[in-house]
N, C-alpha and C positions, 0 to 999 in steps of 0.2 A: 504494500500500500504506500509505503515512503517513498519508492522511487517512483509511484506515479506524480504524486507531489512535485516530486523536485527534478522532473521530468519536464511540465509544467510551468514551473515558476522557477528555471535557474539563472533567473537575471535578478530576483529576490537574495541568492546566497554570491553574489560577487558583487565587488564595489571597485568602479572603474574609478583610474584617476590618470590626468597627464603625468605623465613623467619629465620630459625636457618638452623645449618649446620647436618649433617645428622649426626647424634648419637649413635653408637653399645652400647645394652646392655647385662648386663649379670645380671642374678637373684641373687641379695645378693651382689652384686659387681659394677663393674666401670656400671656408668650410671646408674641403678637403682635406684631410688625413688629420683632421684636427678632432682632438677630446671632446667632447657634447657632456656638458655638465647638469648631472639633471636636477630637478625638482624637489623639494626638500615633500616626503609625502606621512602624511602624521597614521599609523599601522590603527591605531586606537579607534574601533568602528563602532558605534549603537553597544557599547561596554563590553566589547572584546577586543583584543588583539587580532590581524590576520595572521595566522600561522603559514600562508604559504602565497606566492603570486605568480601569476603569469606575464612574461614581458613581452611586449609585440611589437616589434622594430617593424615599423611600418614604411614604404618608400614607394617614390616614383622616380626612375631617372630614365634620361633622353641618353641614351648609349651608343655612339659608333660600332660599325661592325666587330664584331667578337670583342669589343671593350666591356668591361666590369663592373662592379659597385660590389664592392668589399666589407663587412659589417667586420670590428675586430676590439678587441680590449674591453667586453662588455661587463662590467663590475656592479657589485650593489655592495655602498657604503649604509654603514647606519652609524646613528647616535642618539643621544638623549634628547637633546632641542631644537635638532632640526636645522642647528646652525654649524655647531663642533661638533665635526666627524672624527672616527677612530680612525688610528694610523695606519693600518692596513683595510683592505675591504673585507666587509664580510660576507664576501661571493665574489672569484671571481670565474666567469664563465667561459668552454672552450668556446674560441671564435668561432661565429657563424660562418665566416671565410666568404667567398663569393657566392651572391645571393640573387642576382641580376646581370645577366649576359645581353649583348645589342647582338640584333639576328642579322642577316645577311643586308647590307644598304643601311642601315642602324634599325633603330627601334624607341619606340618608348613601352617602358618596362614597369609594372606596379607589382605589389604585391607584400607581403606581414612575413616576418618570421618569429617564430613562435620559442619561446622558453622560459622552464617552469625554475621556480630558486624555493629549497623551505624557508621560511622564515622563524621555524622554532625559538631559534636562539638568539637571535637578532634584535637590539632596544627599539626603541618605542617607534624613530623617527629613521626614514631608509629612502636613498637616493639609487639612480641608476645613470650609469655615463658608459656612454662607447664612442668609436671612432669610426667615420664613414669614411672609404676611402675609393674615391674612384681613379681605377688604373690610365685612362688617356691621358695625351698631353695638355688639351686646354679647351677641348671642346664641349667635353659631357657637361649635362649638370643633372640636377637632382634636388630633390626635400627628404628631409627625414625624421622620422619623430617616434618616440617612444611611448607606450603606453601601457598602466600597470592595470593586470586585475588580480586585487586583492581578494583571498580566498580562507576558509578554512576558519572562521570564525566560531568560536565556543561556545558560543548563542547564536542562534538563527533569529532573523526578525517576525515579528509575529504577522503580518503583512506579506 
């Protein structure tokens, strides 16, 4: 009977949140191969913690023939207020590596990549940052952005 439930209503048990702000790139130029510092996101939902989230590096780029878009260095920081983060991350994930290929004449190319981090152990407050990297010389571009869905909460809302 629960999983009809929640079968039903699974946008009731996740709580989406931006992660960074949405980023244009240009191959060899602004935003490329550069660190994407994300969104200070408070875990603390309707009086739980998430215990686990989903991150969705979401993109679109205009790609030359067989040129790439590279996702890489994807980490999730935490800390206490959101502002002082710990010295190391407290996740950092393997790269997504090449995520977007331009097809024959080029392309434009969209599409989410998906990956899941627990957050058991992690305080209150958790950020996520990665690096877009598109491999041509100066013609691609692109946007990119991240986005969290927190999961796994110890109370469900009554709604």
């Amino acid at each position: 009977m629960a999983d009809q439930v929640l079968q039903r209503d699974v946008a009731h048990l996740l709580t989406a949140r931006l992660a960074t702000a949405f980023t244009a790139l240009t191959a060899g130029g602004a935003g490329d191969n550069t660190n994407i510092n994300g969104i200070a996101i408070d875990r603390f939902v309707g009086g739980s913690l998430a215990l686990n989230a989903e991150i969705l590096l979401a993109f679109t780029a205009t790609l030359a023939a067989t040129k790439a878009l590279l996702l890489k260095g994807v980490k999730v920081w935490h800390g206490d207020d959101g502002v002082n983060w710990a010295a190391d991350p407290y996740a950092s994930i393997v790269d997504p590596g090449q995520v977007a290929v331009g097809a024959a004449g080029g392309s434009t190319e969209k599409g989410v990549f998906k990956l899941g981090v627990d957050l058991g152990s992690a305080k209150r407050f958790i950020r996520v940052d990665f690096t877009p990297d598109l491999n041509a010389a100066n013609t691609d571009t692109g946007t990119v952005v991240a986005i969290l869905n927190l999961a796994g909460f110890d109370r469900l809302p009554a709604a």
